[in-house]
N, C-alpha and C positions, 0 to 999 in steps of 0.2 A: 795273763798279765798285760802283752800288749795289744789287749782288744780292747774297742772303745767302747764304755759303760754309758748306756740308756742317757744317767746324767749328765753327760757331758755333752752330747750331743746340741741342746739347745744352748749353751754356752759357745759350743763352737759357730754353731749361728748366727749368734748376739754379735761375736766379737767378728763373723765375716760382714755382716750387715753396716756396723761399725766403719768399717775400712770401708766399706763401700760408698757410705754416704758421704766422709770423708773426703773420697775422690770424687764425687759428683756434683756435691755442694760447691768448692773450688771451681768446678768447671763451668756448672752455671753460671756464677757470679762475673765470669771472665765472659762467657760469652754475652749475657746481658753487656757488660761493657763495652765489649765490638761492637753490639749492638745500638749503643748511646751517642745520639748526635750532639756534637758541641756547637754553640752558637755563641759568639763572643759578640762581644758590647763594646764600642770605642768608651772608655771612661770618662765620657763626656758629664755626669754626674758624680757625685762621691758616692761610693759604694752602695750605700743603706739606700738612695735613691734611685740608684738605677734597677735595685732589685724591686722597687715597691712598683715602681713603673712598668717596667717592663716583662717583667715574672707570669703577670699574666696574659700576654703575648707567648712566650713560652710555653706552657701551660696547653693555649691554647690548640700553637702548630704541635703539639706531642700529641694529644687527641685527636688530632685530625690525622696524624700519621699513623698512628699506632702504633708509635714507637718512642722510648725517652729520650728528651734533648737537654743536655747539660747547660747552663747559661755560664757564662765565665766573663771574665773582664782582664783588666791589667792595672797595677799600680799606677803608671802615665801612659803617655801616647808613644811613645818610645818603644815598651818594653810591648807594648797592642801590636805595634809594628813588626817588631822582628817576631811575636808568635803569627802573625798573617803571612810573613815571611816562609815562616815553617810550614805554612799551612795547618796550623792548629785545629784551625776552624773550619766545620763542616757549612755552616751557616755564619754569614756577617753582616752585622749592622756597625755601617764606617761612615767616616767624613767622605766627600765627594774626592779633596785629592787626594787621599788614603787610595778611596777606590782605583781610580787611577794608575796606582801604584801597582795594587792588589792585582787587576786586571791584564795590565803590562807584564809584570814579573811572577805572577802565580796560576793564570790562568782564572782567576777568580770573574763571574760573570752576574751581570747587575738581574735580577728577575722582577723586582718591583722598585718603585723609590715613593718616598711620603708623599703623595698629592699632596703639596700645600704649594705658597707661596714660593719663590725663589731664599734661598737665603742670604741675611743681609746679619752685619754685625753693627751694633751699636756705641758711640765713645760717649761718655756719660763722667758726668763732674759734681762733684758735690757743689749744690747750694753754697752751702757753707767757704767754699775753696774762693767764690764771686769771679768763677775763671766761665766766660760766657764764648769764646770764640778756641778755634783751634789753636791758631797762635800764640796764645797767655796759656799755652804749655810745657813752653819752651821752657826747659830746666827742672821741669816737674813729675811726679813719679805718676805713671798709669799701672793697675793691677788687670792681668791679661790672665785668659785659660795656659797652657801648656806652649809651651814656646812653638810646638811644629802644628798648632791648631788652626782650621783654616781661619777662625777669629782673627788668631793674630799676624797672620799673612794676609788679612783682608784691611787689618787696622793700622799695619806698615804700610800699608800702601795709601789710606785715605790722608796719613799722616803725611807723607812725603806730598801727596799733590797739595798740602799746604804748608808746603815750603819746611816741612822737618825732618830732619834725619833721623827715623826710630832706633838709631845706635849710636849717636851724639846729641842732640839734643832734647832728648827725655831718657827718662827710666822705665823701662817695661820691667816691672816684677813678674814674675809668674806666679802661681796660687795651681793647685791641686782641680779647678774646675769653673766652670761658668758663673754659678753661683758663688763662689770662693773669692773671685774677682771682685763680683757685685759690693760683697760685706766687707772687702778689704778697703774698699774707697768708702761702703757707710758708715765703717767704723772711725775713718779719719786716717785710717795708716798710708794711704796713697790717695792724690785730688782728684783722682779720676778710673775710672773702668772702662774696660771695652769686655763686651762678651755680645754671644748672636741674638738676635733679636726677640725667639720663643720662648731663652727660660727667663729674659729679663720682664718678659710679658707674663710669667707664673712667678715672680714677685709678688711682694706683700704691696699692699699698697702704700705703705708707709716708708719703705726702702725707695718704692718708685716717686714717691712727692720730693724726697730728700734730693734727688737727682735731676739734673737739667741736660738734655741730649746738644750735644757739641754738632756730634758728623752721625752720621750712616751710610754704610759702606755701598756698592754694589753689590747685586746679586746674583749668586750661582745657584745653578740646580740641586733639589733638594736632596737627601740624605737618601744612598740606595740601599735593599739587602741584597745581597749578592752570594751566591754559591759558589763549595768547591768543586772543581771540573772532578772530581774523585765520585761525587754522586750520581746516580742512576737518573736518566733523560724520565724515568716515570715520577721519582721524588721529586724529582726538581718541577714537574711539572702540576704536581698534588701541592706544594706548597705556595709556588706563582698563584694559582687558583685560588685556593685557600683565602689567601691574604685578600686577595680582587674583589672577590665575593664577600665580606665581611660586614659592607653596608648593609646585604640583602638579606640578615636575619637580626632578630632584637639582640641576641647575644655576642653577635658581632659589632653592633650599633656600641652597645653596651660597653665592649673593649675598645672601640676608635675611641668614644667620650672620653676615659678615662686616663687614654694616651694624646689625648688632645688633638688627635688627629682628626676631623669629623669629616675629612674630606675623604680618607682611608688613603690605599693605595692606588699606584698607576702603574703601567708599565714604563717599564726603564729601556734604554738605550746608552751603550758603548758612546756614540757619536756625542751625547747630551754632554758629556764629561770631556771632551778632548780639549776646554778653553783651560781647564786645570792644568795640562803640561805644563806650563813654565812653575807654577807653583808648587807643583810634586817633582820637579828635577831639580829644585833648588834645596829639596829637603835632605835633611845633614840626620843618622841615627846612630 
């Protein structure tokens, strides 16, 4: 009676294999996760656009690692901040005085930044407003990216050297992103915009006829990625590569076009960013 019958035997198999897979499946699924690089996005776009943009950049450096990289962002610049803070991020693409920040207090270090142009922010007025110089601002509402964006630390500042106080004598709205800015002054809700110079240049044409350029700003160096000191001197050196090299095949060509960049990447340097001090110690989160 307590011997174990032929038939039960494969039952009690089913139900060990059962538990087993149980255990195992959980375990994989956690360790793929250890295994998943996060790369976070400054939310310099509204969401749906920075995924269509940049996804395939992503994408990209995951096959070239052979390994998955999660893309993530933040609601504002604020909340991008304090997970940089955390070190969220395995991988970052930030503003220059983010970087800055990142580098100073997280150890975060620059490995490429965008060949392009320096970057410059542009103050733009509707047509419509017949407001043609800096000064016939005075009282009037401008629509800015996110109040700690280097946009609008660039556009305080073009503002002041023309005799305005950006916290007395206008109104700086803030808007959810660059483009957000844009359509808040084409829609008529604010006389004017400021945002940086590239997505106002991937405008519509029709947005950009409507608008008349006031000021633009000076320029800082362009946008870097930067890694966390937590990664391995060999990853970090597969992915600097990676990105470098990116002209030198069709599929690479392929991905600069798309992301506008056609000049690709450069190397970066700590030293390029140290004119940002005074405008990353003056940021408030």
């Amino acid at each position: 009676m307590g011997l174990e019958t032929n038939r039960s035997k494969p039952l009690k198999y089913l139900l060990l294999w059962i538990l087993l897979f149980r255990l195992i499946i959980p375990a994989a699924h956690a360790a793929e996760a250890d295994n998943t690089l996060v790369f976070g996005f400054l939310p310099v776009l509204s969401t749906h656009k920075l995924i269509s943009r940049f996804k395939p950049l992503v994408d990209y450096l995951s096959k070239t690692l052979g390994q998955p990289i999660r893309m993530e962002t933040a609601r504002n610049y604020a909340a991008f901040l304090r997970r940089t803070r955390q070190q969220r991020y395995d991988i970052l693409f930030t503003a220059p005085h983010f970087y800055y920040l990142a580098n100073r207090e997280n150890g975060y270090q620059s490995i490429v930044r965008v060949g392009a142009p320096k970057l410059k922010a542009i103050l733009v007025a509707t047509r419509a407003s017949q407001i043609t110089q800096l000064t016939q601002l005075k009282g009037k509402k401008i629509a800015t990216p996110d109040p700690l964006s280097l946009c609008t630390a660039l556009i305080r500042n073009l503002l002041r050297s023309a005799g305005l106080d950006p916290d007395i004598d206008v109104t700086l709205v803030s808007t959810p992103s660059h483009n957000a800015a844009l359509l808040t002054a084409f829609n008529g809700t604010t006389e004017a915009a400021s945002l940086m110079i590239p997505p106002y240049q991937r405008a519509t044409e029709d947005i950009r006829n409507a608008m008349l350029t006031l000021g633009v700003t000076k320029g800082v160096t362009n946008m870097p990625i930067a890694v966390s000191a937590s990664l391995s001197q060999d990853k970090i050196d597969k992915i600097a590569k990676s990105l470098l090299s990116l002209h030198k095949t069709k599929e690479g060509q392929a991905l600069l076009k798309h992301l506008s960049w056609p000049m690709g990447f450069a190397r970066a340097s700590n030293a390029e960013y140290a004119s940002l001090k005074t405008i990353a110690q003056d940021i408030k989160f």
